[in-house]
DOKOL-247519 format. One record per residue (C-alpha): x, y, z; residue number from 1. Coordinates in pm, 1 decimal, always signed. Example, Ala and Ser with C-alpha at 12.3 -4.5 7.8 and 13.67 -1.06 7.14 Angstrom:
2
rec px: +1230.0 | py: -450.0 | pz: +780.0 | num: 1 $
rec px: +1367.0 | py: -106.0 | pz: +714.0 | num: 2 $
END
This chain:
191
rec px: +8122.8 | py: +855.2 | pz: -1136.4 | num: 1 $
rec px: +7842.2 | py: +1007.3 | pz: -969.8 | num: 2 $
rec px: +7476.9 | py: +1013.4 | pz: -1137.0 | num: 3 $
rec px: +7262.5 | py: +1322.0 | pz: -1093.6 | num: 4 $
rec px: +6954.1 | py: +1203.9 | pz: -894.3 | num: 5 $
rec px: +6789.4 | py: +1459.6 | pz: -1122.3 | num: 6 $
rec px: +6769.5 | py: +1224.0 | pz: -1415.5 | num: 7 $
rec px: +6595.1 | py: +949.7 | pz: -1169.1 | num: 8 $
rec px: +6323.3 | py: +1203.0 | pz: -1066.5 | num: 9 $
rec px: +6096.2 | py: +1140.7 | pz: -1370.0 | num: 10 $
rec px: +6141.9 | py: +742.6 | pz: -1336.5 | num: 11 $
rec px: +6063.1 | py: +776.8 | pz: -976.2 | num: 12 $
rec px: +5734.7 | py: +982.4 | pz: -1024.8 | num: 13 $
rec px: +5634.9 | py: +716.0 | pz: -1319.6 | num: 14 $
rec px: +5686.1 | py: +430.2 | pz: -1076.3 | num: 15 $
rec px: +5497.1 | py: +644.1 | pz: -791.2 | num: 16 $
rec px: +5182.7 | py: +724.9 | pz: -1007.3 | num: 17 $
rec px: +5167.2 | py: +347.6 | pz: -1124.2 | num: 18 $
rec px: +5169.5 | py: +251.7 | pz: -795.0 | num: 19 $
rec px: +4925.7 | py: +522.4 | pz: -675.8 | num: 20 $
rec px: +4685.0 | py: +384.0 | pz: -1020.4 | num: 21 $
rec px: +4724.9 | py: +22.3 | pz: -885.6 | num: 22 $
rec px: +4618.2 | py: +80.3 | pz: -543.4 | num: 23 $
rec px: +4324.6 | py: +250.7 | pz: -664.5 | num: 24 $
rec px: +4247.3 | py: +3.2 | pz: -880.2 | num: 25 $
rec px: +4236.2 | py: -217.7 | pz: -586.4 | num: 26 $
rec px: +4028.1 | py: -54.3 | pz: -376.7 | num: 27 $
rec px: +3741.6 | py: -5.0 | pz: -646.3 | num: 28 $
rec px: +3722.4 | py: -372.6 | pz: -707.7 | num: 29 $
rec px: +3740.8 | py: -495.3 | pz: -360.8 | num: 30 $
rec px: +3366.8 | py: -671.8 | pz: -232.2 | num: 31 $
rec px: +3162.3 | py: -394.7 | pz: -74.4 | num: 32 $
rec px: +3098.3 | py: -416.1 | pz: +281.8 | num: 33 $
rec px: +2698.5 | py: -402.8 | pz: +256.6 | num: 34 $
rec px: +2499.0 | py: -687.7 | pz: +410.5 | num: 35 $
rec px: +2348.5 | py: -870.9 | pz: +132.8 | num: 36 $
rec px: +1954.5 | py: -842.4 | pz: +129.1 | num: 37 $
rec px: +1706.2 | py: -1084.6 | pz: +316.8 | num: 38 $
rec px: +1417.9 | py: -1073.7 | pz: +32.4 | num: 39 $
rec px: +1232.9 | py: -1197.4 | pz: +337.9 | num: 40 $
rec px: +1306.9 | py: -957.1 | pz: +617.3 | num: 41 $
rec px: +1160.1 | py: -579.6 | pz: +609.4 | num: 42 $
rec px: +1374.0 | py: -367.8 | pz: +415.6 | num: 43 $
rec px: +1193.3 | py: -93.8 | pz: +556.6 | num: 44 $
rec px: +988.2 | py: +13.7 | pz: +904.5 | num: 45 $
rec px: +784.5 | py: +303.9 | pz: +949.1 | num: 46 $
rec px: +570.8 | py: +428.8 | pz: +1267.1 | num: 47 $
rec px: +264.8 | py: +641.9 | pz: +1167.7 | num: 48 $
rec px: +260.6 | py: +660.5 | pz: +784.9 | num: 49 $
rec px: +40.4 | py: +860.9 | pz: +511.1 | num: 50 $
rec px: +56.6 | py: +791.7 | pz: +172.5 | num: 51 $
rec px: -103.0 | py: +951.7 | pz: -102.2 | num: 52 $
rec px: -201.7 | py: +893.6 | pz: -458.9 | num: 53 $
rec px: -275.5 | py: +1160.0 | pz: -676.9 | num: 54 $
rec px: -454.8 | py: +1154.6 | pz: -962.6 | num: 55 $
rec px: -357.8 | py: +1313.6 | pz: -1321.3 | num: 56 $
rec px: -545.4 | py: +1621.1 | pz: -1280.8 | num: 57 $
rec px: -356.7 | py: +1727.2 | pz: -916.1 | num: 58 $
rec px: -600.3 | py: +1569.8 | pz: -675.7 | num: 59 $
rec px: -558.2 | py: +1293.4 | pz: -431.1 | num: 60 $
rec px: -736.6 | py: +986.2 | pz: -490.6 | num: 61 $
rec px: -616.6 | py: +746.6 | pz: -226.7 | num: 62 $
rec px: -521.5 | py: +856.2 | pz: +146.1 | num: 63 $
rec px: -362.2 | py: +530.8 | pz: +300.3 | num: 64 $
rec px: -243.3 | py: +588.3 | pz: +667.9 | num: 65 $
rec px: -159.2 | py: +328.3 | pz: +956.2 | num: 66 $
rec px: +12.3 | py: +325.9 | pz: +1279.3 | num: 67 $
rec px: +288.1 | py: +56.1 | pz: +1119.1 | num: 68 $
rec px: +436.7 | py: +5.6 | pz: +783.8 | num: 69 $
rec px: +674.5 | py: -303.4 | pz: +700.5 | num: 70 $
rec px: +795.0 | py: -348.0 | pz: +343.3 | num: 71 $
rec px: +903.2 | py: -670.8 | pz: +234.7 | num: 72 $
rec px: +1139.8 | py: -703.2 | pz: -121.4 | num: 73 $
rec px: +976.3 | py: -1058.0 | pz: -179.8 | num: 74 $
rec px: +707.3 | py: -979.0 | pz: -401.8 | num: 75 $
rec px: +715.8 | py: -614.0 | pz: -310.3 | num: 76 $
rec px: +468.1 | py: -685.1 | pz: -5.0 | num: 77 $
rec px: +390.9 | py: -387.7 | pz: +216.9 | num: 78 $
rec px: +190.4 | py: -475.5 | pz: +604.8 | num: 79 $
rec px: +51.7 | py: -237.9 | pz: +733.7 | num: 80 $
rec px: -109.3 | py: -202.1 | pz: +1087.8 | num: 81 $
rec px: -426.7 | py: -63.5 | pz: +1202.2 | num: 82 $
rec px: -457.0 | py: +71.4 | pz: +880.9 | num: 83 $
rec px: -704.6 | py: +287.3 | pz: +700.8 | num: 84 $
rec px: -779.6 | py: +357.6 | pz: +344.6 | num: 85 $
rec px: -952.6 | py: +598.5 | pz: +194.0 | num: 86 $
rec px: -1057.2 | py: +641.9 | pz: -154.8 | num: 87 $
rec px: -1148.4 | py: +1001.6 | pz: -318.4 | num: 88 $
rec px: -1201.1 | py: +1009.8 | pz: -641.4 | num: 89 $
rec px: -1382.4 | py: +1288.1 | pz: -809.9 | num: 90 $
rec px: -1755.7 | py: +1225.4 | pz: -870.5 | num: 91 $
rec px: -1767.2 | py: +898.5 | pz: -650.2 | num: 92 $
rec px: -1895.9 | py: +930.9 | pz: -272.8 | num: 93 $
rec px: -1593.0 | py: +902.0 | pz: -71.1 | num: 94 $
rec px: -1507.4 | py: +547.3 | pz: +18.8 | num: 95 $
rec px: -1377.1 | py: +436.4 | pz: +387.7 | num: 96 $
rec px: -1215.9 | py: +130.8 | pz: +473.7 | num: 97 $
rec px: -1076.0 | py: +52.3 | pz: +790.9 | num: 98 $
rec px: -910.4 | py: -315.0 | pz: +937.1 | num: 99 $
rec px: -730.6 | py: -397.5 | pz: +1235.8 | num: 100 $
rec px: -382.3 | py: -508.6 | pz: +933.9 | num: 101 $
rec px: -378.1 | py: -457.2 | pz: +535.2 | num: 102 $
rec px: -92.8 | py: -636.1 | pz: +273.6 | num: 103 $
rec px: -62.0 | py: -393.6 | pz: +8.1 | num: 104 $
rec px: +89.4 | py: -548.3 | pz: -311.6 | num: 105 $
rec px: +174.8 | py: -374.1 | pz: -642.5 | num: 106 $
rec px: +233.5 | py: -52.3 | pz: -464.8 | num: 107 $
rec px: -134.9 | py: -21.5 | pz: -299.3 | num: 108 $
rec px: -340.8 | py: -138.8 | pz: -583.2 | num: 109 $
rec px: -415.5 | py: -412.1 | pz: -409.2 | num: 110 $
rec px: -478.1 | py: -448.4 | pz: -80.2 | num: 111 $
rec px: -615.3 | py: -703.9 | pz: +117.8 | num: 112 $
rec px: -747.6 | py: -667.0 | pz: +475.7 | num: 113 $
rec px: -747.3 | py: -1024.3 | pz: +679.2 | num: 114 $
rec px: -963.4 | py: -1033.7 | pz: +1023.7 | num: 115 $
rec px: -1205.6 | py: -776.2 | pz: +1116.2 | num: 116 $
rec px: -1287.2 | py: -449.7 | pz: +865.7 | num: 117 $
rec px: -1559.0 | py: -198.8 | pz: +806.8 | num: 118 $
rec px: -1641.9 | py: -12.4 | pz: +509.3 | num: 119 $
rec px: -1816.3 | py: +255.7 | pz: +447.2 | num: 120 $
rec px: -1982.8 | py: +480.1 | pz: +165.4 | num: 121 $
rec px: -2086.7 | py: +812.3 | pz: +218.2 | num: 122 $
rec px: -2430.3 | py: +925.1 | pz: +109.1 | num: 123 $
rec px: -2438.0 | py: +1029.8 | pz: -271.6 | num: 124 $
rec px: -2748.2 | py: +1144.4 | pz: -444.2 | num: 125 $
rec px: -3082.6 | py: +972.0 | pz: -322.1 | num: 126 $
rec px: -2824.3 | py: +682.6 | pz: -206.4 | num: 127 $
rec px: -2813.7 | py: +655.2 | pz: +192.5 | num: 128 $
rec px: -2476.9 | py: +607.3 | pz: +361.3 | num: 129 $
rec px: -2332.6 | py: +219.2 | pz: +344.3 | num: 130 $
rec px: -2184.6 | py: +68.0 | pz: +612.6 | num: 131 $
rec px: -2057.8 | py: -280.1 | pz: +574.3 | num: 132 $
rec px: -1847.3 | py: -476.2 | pz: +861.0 | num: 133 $
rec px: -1707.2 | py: -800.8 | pz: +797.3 | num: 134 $
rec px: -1398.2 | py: -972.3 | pz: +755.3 | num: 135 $
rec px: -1110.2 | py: -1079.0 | pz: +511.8 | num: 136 $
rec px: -1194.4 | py: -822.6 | pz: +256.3 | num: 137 $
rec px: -959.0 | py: -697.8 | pz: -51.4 | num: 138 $
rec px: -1028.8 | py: -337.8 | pz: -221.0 | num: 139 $
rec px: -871.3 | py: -233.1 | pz: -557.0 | num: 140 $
rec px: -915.7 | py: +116.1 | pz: -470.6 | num: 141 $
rec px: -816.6 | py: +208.2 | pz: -845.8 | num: 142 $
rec px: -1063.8 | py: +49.9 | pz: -996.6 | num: 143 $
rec px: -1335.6 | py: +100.3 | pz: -694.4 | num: 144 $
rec px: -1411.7 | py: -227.4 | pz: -592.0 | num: 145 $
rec px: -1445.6 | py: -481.3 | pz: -284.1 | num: 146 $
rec px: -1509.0 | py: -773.5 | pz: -167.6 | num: 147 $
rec px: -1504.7 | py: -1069.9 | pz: +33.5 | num: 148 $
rec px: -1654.9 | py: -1430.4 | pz: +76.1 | num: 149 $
rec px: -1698.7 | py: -1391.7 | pz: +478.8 | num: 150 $
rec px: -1989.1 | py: -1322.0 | pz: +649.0 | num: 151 $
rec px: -2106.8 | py: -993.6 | pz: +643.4 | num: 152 $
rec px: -2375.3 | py: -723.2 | pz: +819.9 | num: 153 $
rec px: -2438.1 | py: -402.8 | pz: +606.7 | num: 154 $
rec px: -2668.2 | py: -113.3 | pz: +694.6 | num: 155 $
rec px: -2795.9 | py: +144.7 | pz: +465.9 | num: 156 $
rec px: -3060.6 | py: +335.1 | pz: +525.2 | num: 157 $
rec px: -3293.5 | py: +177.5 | pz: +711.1 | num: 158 $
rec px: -3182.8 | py: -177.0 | pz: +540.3 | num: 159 $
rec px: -2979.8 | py: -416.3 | pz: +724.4 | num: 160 $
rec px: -2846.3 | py: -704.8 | pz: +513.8 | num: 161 $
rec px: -2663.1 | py: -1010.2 | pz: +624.7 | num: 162 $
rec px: -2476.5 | py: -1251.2 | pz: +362.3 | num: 163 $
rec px: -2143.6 | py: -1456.2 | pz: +345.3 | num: 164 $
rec px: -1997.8 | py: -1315.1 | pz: +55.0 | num: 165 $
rec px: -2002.9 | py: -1012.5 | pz: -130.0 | num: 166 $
rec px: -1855.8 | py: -773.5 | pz: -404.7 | num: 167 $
rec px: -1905.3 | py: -338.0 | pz: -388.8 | num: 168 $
rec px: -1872.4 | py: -178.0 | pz: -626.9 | num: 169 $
rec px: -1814.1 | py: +197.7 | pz: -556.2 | num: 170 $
rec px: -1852.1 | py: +317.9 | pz: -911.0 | num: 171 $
rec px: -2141.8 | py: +191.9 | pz: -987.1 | num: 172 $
rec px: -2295.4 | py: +203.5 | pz: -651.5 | num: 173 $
rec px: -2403.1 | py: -144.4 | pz: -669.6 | num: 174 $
rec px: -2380.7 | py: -411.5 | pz: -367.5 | num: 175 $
rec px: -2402.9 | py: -813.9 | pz: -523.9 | num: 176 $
rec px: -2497.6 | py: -1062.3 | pz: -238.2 | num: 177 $
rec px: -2332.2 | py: -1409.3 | pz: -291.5 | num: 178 $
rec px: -2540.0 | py: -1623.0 | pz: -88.9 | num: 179 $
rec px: -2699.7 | py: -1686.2 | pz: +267.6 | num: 180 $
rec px: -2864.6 | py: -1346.6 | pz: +181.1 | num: 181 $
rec px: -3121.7 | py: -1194.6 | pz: +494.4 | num: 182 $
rec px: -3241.3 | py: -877.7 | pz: +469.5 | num: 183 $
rec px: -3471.0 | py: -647.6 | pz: +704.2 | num: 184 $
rec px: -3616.1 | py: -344.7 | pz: +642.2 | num: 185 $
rec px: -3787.7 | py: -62.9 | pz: +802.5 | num: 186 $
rec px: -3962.3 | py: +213.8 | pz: +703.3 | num: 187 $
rec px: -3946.4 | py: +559.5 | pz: +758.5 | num: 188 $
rec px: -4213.3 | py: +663.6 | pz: +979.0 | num: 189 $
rec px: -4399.4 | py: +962.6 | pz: +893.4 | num: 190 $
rec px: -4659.4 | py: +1227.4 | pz: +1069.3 | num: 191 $
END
């Protein structure tokens, strides 16, 4: 007796789409093939990067640029390399600060700057330029201050003031001396 192979065509399309549904099934649990993250190695390298924070109103408050950015997933570190930051908020005299490397943690509002840096304020109201180079210093640009506990020359004016240690504070335009404090001054000549 011969069987119609019609009557096995819906039993062979069942078994066919089964098999088709397991294979997916397969392949969409199998491991992935990416290379498991070294929290320690850079996740990310840049040459010659800006980055910009803006403030609520539209208008950039931080420029941060360097010739070398490194990101690091442990502790969400970012090194940066002859970096320089600047810091323009509205109605505060724009704020330099430039180091030979920077570590940026919690996404620039922090950022330290080990070895040599300078830093300087422009010239706001009857407040002369300020120019500070020293070393090992750490900036919270958001909240306009710095400091360090190295030894440190700053100019302003005609004042030129040595001490180890220090803390500016943009804001209020104020400059606290730890200790070891020399100062020279002198004055404007006139005719």
């Amino acid at each position: 007796m011969a069987v119609p192979t019609t009557r096995f065509l819906p039993l062979a399309l069942i078994f066919l789409l089964g098999s088709l549904t397991w294979l997916l099934d397969r392949a969409a649990s199998l491991p992935s093939s990416a290379v498991a993250i070294n929290a320690n190695q850079p996740d990310m390298l840049v040459e010659k990067a800006t980055a910009v924070r803006f403030g609520e109103d539209g208008r950039p408050l931080t420029l941060l640029t360097a010739t070398h950015v490194s990101h690091l997933p442990a502790g969400d570190i970012t090194w940066l390399e002859n970096p320089r930051l600047r810091y323009t908020a509205p109605d505060q005299p724009l704020l330099d600060v430039i180091g030979e490397r920077a570590k940026s943690v919690k996404q620039g509002s922090d950022v330290w700057f080990p070895g040599k840096v300078k830093m300087v304020r422009a010239a706001s109201g009857t407040q002369a330029e300020l120019t500070i180079n020293g070393r090992d210093m750490r900036v919270l640009p958001q909240e306009g201050l710095a400091s360090s506990e190295a030894p440190m020359i700053a100019k302003m004016g005609t004042y030129i003031v040595e001490s180890v240690g220090f803390v500016a504070d943009s804001k209020a335009e104020t400059l606290e001396l730890k200790s070891k404090v020399r100062m020279s001054y002198e004055p404007i000549r006139t005719r």
